[in-house]
FIVEXVEX-593042 format. One record per residue: x, z, y of N, C-alpha, C in turn; residue in one letter; residue number from 1. Coordinates in Angstrom, 3 decimals, always signed. Layout:
// residues N
       n_x       n_z       n_y      ca_x      ca_z      ca_y       c_x       c_z       c_y  aa    i
         X         Z         Y         X         Z         Y         X         Z         Y   A  NUM
...
// end
This chain:
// residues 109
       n_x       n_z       n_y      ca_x      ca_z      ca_y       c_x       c_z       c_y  aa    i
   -63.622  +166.954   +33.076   -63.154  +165.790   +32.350   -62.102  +166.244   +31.339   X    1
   -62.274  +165.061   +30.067   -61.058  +166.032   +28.891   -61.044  +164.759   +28.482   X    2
   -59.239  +164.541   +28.259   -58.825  +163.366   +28.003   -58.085  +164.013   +26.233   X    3
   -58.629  +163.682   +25.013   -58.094  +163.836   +24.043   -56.881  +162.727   +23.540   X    4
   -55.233  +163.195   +23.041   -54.587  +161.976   +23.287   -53.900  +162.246   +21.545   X    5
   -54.048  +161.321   +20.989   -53.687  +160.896   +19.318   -52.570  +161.388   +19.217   X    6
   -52.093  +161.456   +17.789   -50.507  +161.699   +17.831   -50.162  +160.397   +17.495   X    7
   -50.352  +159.317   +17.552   -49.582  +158.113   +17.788   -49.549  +157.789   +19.151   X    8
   -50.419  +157.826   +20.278   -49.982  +157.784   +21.740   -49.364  +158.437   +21.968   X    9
   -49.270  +160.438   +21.530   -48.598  +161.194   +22.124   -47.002  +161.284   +21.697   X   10
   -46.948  +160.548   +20.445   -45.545  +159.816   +20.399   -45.229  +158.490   +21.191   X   11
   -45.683  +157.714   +21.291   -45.192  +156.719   +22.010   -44.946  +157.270   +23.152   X   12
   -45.905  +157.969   +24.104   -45.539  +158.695   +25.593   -44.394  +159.073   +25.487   X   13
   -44.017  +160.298   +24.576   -42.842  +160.521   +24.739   -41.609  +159.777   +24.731   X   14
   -41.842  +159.089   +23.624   -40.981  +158.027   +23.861   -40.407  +156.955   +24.782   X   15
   -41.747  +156.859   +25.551   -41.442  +156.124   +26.704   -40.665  +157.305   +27.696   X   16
   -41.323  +158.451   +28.058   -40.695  +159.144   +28.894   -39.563  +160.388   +28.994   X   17
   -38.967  +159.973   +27.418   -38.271  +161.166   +27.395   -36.909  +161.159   +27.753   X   18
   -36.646  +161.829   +28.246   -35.400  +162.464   +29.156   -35.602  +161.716   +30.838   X   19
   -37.167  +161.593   +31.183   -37.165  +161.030   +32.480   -37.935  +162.176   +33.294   X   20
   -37.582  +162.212   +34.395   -38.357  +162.795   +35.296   -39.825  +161.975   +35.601   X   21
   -41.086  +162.312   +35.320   -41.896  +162.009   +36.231   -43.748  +162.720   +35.848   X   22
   -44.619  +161.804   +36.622   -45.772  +162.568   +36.233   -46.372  +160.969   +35.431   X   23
   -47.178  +161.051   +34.222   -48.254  +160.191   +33.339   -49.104  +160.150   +34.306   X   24
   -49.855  +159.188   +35.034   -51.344  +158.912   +35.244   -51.660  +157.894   +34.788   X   25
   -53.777  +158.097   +34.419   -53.921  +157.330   +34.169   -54.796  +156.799   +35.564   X   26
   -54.727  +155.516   +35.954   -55.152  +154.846   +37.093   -56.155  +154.046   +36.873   X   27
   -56.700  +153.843   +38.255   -57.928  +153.005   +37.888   -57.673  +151.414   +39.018   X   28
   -57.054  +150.632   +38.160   -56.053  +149.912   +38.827   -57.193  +148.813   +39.356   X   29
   -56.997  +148.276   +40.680   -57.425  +147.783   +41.185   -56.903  +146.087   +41.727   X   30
   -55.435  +145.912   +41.428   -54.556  +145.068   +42.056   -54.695  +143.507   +41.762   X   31
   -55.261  +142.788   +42.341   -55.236  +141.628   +41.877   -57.015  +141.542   +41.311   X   32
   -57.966  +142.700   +41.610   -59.477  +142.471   +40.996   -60.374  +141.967   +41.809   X   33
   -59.457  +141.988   +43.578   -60.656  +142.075   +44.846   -62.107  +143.113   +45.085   X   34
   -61.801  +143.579   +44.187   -63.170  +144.496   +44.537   -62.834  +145.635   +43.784   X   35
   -63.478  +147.165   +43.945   -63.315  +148.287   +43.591   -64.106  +148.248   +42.287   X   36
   -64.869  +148.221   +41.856   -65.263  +148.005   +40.739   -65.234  +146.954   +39.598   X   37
   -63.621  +146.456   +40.059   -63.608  +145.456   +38.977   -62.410  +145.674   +38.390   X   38
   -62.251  +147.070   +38.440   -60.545  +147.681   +38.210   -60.439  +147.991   +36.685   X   39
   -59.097  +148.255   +36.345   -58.799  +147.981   +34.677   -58.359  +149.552   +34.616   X   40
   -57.846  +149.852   +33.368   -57.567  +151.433   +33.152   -56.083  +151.255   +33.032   X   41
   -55.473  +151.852   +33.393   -53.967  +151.537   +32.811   -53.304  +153.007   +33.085   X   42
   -52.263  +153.419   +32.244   -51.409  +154.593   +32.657   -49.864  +153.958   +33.155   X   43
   -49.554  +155.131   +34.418   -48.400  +154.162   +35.152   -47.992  +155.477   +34.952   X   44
   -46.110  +155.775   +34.687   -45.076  +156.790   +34.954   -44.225  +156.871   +36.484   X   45
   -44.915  +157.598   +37.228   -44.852  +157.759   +38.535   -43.757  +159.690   +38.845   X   46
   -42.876  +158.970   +40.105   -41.951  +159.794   +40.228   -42.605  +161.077   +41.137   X   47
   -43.599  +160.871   +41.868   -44.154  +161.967   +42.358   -45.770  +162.189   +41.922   X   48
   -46.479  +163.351   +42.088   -47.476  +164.083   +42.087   -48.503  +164.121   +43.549   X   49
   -49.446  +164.040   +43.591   -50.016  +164.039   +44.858   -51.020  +164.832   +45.123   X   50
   -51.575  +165.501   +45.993   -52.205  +166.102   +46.209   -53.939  +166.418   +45.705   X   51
   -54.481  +164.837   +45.867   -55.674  +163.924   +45.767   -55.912  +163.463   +44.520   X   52
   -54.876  +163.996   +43.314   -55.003  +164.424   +41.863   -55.464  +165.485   +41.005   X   53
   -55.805  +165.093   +40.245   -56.206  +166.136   +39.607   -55.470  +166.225   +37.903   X   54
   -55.045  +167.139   +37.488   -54.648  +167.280   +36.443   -55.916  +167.400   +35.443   X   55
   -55.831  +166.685   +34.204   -56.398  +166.143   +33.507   -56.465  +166.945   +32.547   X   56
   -57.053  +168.238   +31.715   -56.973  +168.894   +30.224   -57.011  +167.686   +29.522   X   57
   -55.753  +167.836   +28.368   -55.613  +166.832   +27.195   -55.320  +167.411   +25.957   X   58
   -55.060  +169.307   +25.938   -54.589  +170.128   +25.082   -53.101  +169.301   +24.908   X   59
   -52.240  +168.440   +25.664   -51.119  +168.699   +25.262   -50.222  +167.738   +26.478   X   60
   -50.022  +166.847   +26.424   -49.020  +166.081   +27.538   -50.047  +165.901   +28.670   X   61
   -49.535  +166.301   +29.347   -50.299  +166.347   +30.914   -50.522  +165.020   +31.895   X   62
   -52.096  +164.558   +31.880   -52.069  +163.578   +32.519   -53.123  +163.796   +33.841   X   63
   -52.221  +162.756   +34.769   -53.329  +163.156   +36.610   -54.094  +161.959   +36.690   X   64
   -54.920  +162.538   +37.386   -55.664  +160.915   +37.758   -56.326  +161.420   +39.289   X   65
   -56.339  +160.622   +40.347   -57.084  +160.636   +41.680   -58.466  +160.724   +41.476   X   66
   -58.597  +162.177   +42.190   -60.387  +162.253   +42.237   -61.444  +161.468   +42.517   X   67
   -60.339  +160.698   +43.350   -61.675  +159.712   +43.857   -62.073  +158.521   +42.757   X   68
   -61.379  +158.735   +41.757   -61.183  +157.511   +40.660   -62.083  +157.887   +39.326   X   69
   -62.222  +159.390   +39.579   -62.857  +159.808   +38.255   -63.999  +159.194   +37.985   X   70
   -64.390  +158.718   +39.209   -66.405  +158.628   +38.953   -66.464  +157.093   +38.130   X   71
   -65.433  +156.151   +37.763   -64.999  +155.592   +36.947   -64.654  +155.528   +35.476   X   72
   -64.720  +156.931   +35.100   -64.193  +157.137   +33.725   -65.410  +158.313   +33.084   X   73
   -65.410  +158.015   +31.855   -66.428  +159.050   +31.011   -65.760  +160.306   +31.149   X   74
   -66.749  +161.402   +31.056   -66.456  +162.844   +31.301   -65.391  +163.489   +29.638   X   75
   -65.569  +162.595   +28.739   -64.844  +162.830   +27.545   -64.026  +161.158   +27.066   X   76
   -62.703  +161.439   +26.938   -61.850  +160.335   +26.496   -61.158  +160.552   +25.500   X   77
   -60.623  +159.300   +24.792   -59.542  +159.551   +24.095   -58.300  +158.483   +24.677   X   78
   -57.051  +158.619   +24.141   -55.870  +157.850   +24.568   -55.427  +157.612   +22.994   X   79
   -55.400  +156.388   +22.481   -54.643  +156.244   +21.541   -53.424  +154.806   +21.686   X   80
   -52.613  +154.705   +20.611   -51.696  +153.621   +20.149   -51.825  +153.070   +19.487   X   81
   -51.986  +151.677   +19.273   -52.188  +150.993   +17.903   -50.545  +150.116   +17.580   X   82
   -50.060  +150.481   +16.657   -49.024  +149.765   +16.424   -48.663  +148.114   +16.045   X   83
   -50.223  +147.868   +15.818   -50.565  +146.745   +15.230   -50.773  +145.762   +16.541   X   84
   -51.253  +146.177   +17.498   -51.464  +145.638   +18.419   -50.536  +145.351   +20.064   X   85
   -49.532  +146.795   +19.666   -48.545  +147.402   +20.418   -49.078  +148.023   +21.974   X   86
   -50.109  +148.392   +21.679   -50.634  +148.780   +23.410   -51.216  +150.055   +23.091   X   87
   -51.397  +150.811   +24.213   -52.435  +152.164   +24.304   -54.054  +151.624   +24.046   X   88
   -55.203  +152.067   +23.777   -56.210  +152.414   +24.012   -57.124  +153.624   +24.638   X   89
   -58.001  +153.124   +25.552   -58.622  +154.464   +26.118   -60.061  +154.110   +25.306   X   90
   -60.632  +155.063   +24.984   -62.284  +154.947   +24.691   -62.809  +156.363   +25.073   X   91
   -64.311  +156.222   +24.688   -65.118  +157.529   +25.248   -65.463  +157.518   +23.985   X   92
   -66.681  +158.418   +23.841   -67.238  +158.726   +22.412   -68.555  +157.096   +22.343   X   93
   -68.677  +156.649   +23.441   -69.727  +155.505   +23.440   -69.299  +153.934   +23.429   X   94
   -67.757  +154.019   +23.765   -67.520  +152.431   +24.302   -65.396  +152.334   +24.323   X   95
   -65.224  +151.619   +24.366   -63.600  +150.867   +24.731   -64.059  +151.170   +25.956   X   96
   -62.986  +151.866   +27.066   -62.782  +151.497   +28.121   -61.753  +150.689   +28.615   X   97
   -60.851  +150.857   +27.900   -59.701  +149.348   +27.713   -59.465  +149.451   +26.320   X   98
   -59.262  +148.575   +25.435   -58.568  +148.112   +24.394   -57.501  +148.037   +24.238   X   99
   -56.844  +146.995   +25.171   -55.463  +147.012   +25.303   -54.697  +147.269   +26.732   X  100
   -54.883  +148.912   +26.662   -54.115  +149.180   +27.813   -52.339  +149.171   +28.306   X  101
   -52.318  +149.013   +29.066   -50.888  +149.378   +29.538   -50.688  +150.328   +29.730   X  102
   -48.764  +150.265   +29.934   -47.941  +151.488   +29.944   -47.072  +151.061   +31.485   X  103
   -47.040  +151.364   +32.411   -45.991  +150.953   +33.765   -45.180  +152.042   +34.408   X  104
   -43.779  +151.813   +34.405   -43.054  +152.550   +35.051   -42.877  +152.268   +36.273   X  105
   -43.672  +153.207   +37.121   -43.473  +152.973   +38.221   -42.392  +154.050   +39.359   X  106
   -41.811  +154.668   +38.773   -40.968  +155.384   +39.280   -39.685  +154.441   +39.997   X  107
   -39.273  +155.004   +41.595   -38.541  +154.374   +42.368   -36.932  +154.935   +41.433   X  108
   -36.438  +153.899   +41.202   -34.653  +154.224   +40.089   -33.730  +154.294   +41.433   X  109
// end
């Protein structure tokens, strides 16, 4: 899997996370869908790393995602920002996988 990430997301990331400790994932959020396959894409800033991850090639800011989550996502992505819209986007080379994704800090302060 290869997550390609814009230089307008890969500025906003930083921006969101700079001078913080933590790890980028992107998740395959489930909360509030009742069912496993009715989950949304979202990237959350999380204070630990886990085992049952996998680090993500992006050629530049390092993102994890749970193996068991991959079979969810296209084998090629992109991550972008639209300023116009103020949210991330994920797509593949075939489709939006979210449009307007989120950004969540989920790190314990």
């Amino acid at each position: 899997m290869k997550i390609k990430i814009t230089e307008a997301a890969s500025n906003k990331l930083q921006e969101k996370v700079s001078g913080k400790q933590g790890y980028i994932k992107l998740k395959y959020d489930i909360e509030g869908c009742g069912c496993a396959v009715s989950g949304v894409a979202a990237l959350w800033f999380e204070s630990e790393r886990f085992e049952e991850e996998n680090k993500i090639e992006t050629g530049g800011i390092p993102i994890y995602m749970e193996k068991a989550k991959e079979v969810f996502f296209a084998e090629e992505m992109t991550i972008d920002y639209k300023d116009t819209a103020g949210c991330f986007q994920l797509k593949s080379p075939n489709e939006y996988l979210n449009p307007r994704m989120s950004f969540h800090d989920k790190r314990m302060l």
